[in-house]
C-alpha positions, 0 to 999 in steps of 0.5 A: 748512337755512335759518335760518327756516322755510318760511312761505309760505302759513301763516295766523296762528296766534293761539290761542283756546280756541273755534278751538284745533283749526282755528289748530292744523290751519291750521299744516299747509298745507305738510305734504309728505305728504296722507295725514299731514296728513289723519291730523293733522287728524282726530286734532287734532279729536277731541284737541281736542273731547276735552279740551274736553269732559273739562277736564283739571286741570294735574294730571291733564294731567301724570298722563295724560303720566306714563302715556304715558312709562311706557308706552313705557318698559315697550317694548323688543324683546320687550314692546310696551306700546303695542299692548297699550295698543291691545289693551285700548282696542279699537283693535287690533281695529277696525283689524283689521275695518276692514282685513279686510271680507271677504263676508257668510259669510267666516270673520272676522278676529281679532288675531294676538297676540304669539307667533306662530312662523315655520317650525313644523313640517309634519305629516300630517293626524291628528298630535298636536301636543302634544308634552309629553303634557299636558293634556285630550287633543283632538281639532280638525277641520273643513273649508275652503270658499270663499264658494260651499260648494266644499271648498278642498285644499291651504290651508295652515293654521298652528295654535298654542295655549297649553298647559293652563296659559295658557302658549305653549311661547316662555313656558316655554323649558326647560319645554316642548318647542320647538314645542309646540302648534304645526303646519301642516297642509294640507287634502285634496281634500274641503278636511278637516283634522285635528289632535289637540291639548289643551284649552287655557285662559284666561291673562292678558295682561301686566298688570305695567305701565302698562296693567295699572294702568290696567285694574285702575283701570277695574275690568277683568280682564286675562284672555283666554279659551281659543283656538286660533290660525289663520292660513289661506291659499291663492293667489287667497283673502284670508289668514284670521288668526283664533281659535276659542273655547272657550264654556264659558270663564269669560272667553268675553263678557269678552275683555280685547282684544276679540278675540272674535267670535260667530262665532268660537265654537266648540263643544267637545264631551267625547266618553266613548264607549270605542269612540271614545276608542279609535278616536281613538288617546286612553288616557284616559277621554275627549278634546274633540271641537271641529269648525269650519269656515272659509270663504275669501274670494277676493282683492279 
């Protein structure tokens, strides 16, 4: 590496609080990539009009640092404080719908989460996926269409859920079964599907950290409401990622990732009959008949 720098073409930065984002931006004449240097404009801009806007104190410049260094020491393999920062500040999402505009129908995005497993196991349409026995025994189906209202068959929909507790099976290893909660099914020829499963319930992201504290702080609750978790694909369709809700949640308008969308609603509905209940192959007095639709964009 040369002792100096490439300097060529570089203007000369003298800082003025007035100019301070334009003297900073001038520097990256020479970046070697156009897409970084577009990205390091815009983030320096809003950075700049950011902080002059607020005019932070030295103290309060060094706390927001301390955050961050927190934040990425609360990281390791398993635990991303950062996305979960993301999560919270609704970026995560907006990415999320800026990369997946689909037509005016398609069923809409949401986030994947954290505890998403490869290689879970096939099952025949109608299996219960709840291998534990517990919880609020349920029943989910619906079919699968393209954008035009033809049933699609053969879309492979991969399905996972917290337990009756908030609690997904890679949470509570040696408590639940491996796999439990979780399937793929593909759809027949009139594009249904059908699964049994358990009610699920709201939990709360992890809160013991940096982020916790800055929601805590704003007067914000960690939770998330009750969802099942889809990824839905088929060759030649946009590949769907996304949840159904539970609207009689406590948490269903308040997500603390912003993850909930209207349509994204489903309704769950208690069913008692003892004919059905029996038909449905349920012992209990009752079971959640929850039935949902998704819609399938084509492949831009």
């Amino acid at each position: 590496m040369n002792s100096l720098a490439n300097l060529e073409g570089l203007p000369r930065a003298y800082f003025t609080e007035a100019d301070s984002a334009d003297v900073v931006i001038g520097q990256n004449v020479n970046a070697k990539d156009a897409r970084l240097k577009e990205v390091m404009d815009v983030l320096t801009r809003h950075l700049h009009a950011a902080i002059k806007e607020i005019e932070p104190t030295q103290a309060e410049w060094f706390e927001a640092i301390q955050f961050l260094t927190a934040t990425g020491h609360k990281s390791d393999d398993w635990r991303q404080e950062f996305i979960l920062l993301s999560d919270v500040l609704g970026v995560s999402m907006l990415v999320d719908a800026i990369n997946s505009r689909r037509p005016v129908g398609a069923s809409e995005n949401t986030v994947l989460g954290p505890f998403h497993v490869g290689n879970a196991p096939e099952y025949p349409m109608g299996t219960n996926i709840c291998l534990d026995a517990k919880g609020e025994d349920m029943v989910v189906r619906g079919r699968v269409l393209d954008v035009d209202g033809n049933p699609l068959s053969g879309v492979k929909i991969d399905v996972w859920q917290a337990n009756d507790e908030g609690f997904y099976d890679v949470q509570q290893k040696g408590i639940q079964p491996d796999f439990n909660l979780r399937g793929v099914f593909r759809t027949v020829e009139d594009g249904r599907y059908w699964f049994k499963a358990v009610r699920p319930k709201h939990y709360s992201i992890p809160d013991d950290g940096p982020v916790g504290k800055l929601l805590y702080d704003l007067g914000r609750h960690p939770y998330r409401p009750a969802h099942l978790h889809y990824i839905i694909s088929k060759d030649g369709y946009d590949e769907v990622t996304t949840h159904i809700f539970d609207p009689d949640d406590p948490y269903i308008n308040n997500d603390s990732v912003f993850g909930v969308k209207e349509s994204l609603i489903a309704d769950f509905v208690k069913v008692d009959d003892p004919t059905r209940v029996a038909e449905a192959g349920f012992d209990g007095a009752s079971y959640w008949d929850v039935e949902f639709d998704f819609v399938l964009a084509p492949k831009a």
